[in-house]
N, C-alpha and C positions, 0 to 999 in steps of 0.2 A: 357921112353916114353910109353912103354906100362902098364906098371901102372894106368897111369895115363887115357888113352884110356880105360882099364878096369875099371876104379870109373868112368869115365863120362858114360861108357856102364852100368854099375849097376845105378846110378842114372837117368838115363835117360829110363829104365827099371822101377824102384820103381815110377816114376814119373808119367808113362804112365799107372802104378797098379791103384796110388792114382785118377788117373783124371777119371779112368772105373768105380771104387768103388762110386767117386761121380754124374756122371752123373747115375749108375743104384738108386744110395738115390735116387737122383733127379726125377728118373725118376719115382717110386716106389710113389713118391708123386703127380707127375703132372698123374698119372695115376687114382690115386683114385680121384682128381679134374675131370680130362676129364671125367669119369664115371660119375662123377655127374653132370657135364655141358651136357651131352651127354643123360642122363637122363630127365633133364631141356629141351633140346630143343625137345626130344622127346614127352615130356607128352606136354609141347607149341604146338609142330603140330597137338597132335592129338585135344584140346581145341579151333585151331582155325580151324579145319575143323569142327568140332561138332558145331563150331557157325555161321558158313558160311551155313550150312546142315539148323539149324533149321530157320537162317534168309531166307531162298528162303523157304521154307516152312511155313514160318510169311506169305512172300510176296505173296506167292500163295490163302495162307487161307484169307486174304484180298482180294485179287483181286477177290475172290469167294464171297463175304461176299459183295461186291459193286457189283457185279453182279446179286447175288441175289437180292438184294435192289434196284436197278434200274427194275429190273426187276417186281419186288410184284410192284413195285409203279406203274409202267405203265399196269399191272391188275390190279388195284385199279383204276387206271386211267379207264380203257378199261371196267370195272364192272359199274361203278360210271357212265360211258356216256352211259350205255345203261339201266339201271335203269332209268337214264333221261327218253331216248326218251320211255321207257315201261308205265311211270307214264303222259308223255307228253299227248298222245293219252287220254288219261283218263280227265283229267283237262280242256280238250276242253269242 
């Protein structure tokens, strides 16, 4: 009986060798994967913050650029009405 308990204790041994041996392969593999996934999500963050940055910075140089514009027009506006009344007096 003990024989026999000693080759199930050695195989049960070698077996427990073989499964360590494949899971560090495996692992030696999903490692250079995750580096490059981990990579990938990295350079992703940093691309969608540089695009979020320059779009509120679009939307600001717009909102400046229709401000300005409303703005020239209604001194254009405010120029324009009193050349009127400057040329008005005159035409009488």
């Amino acid at each position: 009986m003990q024989p026999l308990l000693i080759i199930l204790l050695l195989l049960s041994v070698l077996t427990n060798v073989l499964l360590i041996l494949l899971l560090l392969r495996s692992g030696q593999q999903n490692t250079a994967e995750d580096q490059t996934d981990e990579i990938a999500r990295i350079v992703r963050d940093e691309v969608e913050a540089e695009t979020e940055v320059l779009a509120d910075q679009l939307r600001v140089m717009q909102g400046e650029v229709t401000r300005t514009t409303s703005a020239s027009a209604r001194d254009m506006g405010t120029l324009l009405a009193e050349f009127s009344m400057l040329r008005l007096p005159k035409q009488l």
